[in-house]
C-alpha positions as CSV (number, residue, x, y, z in Angstrom):
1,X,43.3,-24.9,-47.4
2,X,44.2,-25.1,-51.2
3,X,41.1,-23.6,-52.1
4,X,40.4,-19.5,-50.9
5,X,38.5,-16.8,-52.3
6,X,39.6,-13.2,-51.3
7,X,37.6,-9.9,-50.4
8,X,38.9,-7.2,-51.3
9,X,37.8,-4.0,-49.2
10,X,38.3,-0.9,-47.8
11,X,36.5,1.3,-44.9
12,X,33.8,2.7,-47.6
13,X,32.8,-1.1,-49.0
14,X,33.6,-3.2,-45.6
15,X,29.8,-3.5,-45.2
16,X,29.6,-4.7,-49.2
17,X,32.1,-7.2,-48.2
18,X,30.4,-8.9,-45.0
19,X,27.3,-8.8,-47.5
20,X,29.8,-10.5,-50.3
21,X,30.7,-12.9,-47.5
22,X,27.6,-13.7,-46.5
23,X,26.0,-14.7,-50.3
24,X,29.5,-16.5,-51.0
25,X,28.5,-19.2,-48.2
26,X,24.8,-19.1,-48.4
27,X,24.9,-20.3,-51.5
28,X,27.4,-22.9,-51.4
29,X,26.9,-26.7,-50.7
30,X,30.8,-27.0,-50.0
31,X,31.7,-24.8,-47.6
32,X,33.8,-27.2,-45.9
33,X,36.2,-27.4,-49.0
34,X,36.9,-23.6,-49.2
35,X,38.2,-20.7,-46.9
36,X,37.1,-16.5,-47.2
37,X,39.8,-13.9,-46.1
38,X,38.5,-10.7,-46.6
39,X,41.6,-8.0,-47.6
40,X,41.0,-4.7,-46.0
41,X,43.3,-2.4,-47.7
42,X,44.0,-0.3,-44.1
43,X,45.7,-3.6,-43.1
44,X,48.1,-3.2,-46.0
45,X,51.5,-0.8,-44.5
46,X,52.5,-0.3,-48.5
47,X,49.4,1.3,-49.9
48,X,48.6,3.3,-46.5
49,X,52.3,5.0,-46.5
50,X,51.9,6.1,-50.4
51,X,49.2,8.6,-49.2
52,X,49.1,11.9,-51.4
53,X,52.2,10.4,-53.2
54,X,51.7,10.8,-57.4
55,X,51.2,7.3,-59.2
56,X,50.9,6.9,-62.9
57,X,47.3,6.5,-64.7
58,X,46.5,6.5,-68.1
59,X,49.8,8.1,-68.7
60,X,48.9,11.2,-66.2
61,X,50.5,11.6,-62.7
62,X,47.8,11.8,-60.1
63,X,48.0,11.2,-56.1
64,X,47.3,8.4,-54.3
65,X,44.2,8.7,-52.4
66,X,43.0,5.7,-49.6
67,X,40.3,7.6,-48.4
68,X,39.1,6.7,-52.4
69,X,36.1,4.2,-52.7
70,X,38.1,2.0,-55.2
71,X,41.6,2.2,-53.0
72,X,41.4,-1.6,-52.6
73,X,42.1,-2.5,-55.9
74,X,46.1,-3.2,-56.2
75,X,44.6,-5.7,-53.8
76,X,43.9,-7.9,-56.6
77,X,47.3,-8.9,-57.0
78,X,47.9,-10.1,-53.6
79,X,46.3,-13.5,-53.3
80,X,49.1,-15.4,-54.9
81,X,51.5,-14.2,-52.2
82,X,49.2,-14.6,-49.7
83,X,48.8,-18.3,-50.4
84,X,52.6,-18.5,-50.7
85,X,52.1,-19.5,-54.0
86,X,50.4,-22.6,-53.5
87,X,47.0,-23.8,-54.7
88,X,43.8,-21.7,-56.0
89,X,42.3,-18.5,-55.5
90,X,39.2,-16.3,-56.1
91,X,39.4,-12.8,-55.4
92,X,36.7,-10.5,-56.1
93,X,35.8,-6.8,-55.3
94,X,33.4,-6.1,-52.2
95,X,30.7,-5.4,-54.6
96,X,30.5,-9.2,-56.0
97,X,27.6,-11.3,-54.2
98,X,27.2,-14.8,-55.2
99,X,23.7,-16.0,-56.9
100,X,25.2,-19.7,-57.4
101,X,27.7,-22.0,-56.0
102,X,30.9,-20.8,-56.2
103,X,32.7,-24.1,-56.0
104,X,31.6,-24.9,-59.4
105,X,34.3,-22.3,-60.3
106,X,37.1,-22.8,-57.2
107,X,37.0,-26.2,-58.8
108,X,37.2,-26.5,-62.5
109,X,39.8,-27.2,-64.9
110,X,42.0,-24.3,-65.8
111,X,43.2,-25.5,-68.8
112,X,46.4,-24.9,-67.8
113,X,46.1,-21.2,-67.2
114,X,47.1,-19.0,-65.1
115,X,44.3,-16.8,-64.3
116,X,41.0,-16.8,-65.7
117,X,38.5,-13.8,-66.0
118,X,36.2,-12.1,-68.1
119,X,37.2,-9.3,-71.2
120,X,36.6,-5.6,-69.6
121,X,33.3,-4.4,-71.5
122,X,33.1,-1.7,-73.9
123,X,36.1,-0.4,-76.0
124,X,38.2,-1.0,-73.0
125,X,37.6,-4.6,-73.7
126,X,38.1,-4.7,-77.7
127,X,41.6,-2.9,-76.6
128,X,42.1,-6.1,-74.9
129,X,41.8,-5.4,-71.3
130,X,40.5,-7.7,-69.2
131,X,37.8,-7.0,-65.6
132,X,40.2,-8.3,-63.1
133,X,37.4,-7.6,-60.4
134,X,36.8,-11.5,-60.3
135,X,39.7,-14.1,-61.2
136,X,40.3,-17.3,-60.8
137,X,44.0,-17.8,-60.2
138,X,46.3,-20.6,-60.0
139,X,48.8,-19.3,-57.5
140,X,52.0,-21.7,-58.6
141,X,51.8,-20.3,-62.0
142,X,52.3,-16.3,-60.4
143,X,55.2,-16.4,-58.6
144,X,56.3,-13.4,-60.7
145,X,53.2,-11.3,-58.8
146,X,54.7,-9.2,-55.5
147,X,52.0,-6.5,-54.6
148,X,55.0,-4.5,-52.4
149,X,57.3,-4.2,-55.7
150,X,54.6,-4.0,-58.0
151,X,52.4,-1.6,-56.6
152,X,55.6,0.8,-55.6
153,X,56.4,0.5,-59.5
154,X,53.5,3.0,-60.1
155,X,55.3,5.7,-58.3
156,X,58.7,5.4,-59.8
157,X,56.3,5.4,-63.0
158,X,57.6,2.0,-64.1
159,X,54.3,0.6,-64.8
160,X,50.7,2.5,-65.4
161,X,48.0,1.5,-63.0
162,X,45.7,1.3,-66.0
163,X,48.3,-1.4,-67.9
164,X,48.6,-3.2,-64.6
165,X,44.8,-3.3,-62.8
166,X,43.7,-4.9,-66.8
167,X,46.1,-7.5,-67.0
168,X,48.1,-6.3,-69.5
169,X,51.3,-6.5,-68.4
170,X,50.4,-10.1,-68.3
171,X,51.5,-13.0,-70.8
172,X,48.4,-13.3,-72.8
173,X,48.6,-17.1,-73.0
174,X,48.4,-17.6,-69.4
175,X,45.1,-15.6,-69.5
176,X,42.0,-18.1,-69.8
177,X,38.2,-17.0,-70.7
178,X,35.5,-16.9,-67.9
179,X,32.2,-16.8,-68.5
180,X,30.4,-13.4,-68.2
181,X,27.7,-14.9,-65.7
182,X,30.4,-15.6,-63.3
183,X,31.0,-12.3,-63.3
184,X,28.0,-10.5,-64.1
185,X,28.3,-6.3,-64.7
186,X,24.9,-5.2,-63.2
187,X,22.7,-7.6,-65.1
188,X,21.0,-10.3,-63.3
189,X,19.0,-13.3,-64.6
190,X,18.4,-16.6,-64.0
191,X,21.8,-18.0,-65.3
192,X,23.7,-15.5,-63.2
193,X,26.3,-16.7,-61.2
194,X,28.0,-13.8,-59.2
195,X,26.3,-10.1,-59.6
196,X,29.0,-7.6,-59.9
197,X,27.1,-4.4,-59.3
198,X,30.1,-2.5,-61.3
199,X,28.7,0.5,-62.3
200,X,29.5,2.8,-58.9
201,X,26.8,5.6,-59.7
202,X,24.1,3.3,-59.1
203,X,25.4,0.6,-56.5
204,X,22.2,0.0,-54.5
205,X,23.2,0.7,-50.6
206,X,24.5,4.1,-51.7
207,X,21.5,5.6,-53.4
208,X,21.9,9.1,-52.5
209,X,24.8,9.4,-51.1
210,X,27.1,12.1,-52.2
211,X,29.5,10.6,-54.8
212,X,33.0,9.4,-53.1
213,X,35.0,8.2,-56.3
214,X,36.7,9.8,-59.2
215,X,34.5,9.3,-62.1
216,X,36.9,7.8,-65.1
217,X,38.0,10.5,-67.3
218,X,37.7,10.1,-71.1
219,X,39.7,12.2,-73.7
220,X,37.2,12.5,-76.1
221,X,36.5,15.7,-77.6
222,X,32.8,14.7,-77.0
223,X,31.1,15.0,-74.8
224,X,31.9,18.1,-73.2
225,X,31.3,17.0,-69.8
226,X,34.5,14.9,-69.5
227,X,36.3,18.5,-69.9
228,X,33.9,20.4,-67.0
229,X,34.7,17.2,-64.9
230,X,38.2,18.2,-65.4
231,X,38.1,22.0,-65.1
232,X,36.0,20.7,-61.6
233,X,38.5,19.2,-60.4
234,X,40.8,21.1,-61.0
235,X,39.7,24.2,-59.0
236,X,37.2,22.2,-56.2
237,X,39.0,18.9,-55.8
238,X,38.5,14.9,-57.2
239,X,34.7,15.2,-55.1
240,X,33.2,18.6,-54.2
241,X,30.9,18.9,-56.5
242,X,31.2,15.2,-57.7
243,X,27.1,14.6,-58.0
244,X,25.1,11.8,-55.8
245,X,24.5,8.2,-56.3
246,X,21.5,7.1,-58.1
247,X,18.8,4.6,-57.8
248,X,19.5,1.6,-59.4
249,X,17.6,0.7,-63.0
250,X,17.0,-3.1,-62.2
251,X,14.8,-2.8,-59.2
252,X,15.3,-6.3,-58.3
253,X,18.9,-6.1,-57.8
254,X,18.5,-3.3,-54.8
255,X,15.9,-6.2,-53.9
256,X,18.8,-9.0,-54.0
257,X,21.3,-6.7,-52.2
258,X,18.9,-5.5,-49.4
259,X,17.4,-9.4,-49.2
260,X,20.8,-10.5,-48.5
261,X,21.2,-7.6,-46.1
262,X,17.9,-8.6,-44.6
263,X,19.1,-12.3,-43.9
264,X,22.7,-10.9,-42.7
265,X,20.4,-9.2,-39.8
266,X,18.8,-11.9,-39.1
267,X,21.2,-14.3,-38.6
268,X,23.0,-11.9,-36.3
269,X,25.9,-11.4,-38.8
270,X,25.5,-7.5,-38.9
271,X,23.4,-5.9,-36.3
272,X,21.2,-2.3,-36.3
273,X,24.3,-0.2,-34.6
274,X,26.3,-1.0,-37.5
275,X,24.0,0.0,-39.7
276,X,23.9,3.2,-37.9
277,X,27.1,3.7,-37.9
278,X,27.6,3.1,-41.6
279,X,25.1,5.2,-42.5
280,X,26.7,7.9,-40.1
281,X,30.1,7.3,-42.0
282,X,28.5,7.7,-45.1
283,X,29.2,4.5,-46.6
284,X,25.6,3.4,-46.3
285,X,22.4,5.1,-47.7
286,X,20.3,7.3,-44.9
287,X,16.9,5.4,-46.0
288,X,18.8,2.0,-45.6
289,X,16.2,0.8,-42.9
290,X,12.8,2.0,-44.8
291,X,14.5,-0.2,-47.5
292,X,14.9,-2.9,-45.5
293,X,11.3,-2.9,-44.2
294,X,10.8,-3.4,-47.5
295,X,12.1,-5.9,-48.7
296,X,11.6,-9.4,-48.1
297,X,13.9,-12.4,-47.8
């Protein structure tokens, strides 16, 4: 098909991405017009050999880690190929559930662009970097993007993962705007169009859970906590130590994620075993169930 929209994932978000799935073709009146490939990034031979292998980020060397709950995200950058650069793609992170129809995006006019997304928020975003979590992309007009080369470029230090993962390594130009709604950083209302539920202390199946990411570092003199997060992990490792998830401060988006969870149940799309098992692994939080009970559809 012309039109796709891609999944990004890895073992700790695969369940976030069956749920991302699921909302991406519940809410669409044009399913017939669009195919979903989920990307898990174990099925990837070029991130899985660079194990424990020193990349370059925000101009520090650190290793590369796939047992990290973000090791999906050079992923981004692999649609284009993937449609042998031909027609359009959506790809979003595992933790992106539709509220609308996404055809009204796959299908719009790009202006000409090459990609379009939304500015990063925060002072990342008035330095001009862009959330490449959700883009629309017009795979003719990215024939320059190979993830192979280009993520192998962060170990010979050739490009930073920081310049790369916010677009700007890219021609500004080819860079459209996208509404924030279409990619909406853990606010939901009634114009929302796809939740992103960006903000990894508080994603909503993980309440609890024993923090497996590297928080972002800051080189601020203040606060003081970005140093003790250093000196942390500098004698106990990126996680020992790292903290728990927390419950989420909108109520009613654990509500939307765990009604959508709910619906994937009963439609036979995930069943209680896995459950189990994810909350076995870790990737799921131990209350999941009572949560569930909860909640209605």
């Amino acid at each position: 098909m012309d039109h796709c929209v891609f999944i990004q994932s890895n073992h700790r978000q695969s369940l976030g991405a069956v749920v991302a799935e699921y909302a991406l073709r519940r809410n669409s009146r044009h399913n017939e017009k669009f195919d979903i490939r989920p990307m898990n990034a174990a099925d990837f031979p070029s991130l899985q050999s660079r194990e424990g292998q020193l990349y370059r980020r925000s101009g520090e060397w650190r290793p590369w880690v796939n047992d990290d709950l973000q090791s999906f995200t050079p992923l981004r950058f692999a649609p284009p190929e993937l449609m042998n650069y031909r027609g359009r793609a959506l790809v979003i992170d595992p933790d992106v559930f539709a509220v609308g129809d996404v055809w009204d995006l796959l299908s719009r006019d790009m202006g000409g662009k090459a990609i379009l997304c939304r500015p990063k928020s925060g002072n990342k975003g008035r330095r001009g970097a862009f959330a490449s979590s959700v883009m629309l992309l017009d795979c003719e007009k990215l024939r320059h993007w190979n993830l192979e080369r280009d993520f192998a470029a962060l170990f010979s230090g050739a490009r930073d993962y920081m310049d790369w993962i916010s677009l700007r390594l890219e021609d500004r130009a080819s860079i459209g705007p996208l509404e924030d709604v279409w990619n909406d950083f853990d606010h939901l209302t009634a114009e929302t169009k796809m939740l992103h539920n960006t903000k990894r202390w508080t994603q909503p199946w993980k309440t609890g859970l024993k923090v497996d990411f590297r928080p972002a570092d800051s080189f601020r003199l203040f606060p003081p906590r970005h140093w003790l997060r250093r000196a942390r992990r500098a004698l106990f490792g990126d996680y020992r130590f790292a903290g728990s998830y927390r419950q989420h401060p909108d109520p009613a988006q654990e509500r939307f994620f765990f009604g959508l969870l709910r619906e994937c149940m009963d439609r036979n799309v995930v069943d209680a075993a896995r459950l189990r098992d994810e909350i076995a692994r870790h990737h799921l939080r131990p209350d999941a169930f009572e949560v569930l009970a909860r909640t209605a559809t």
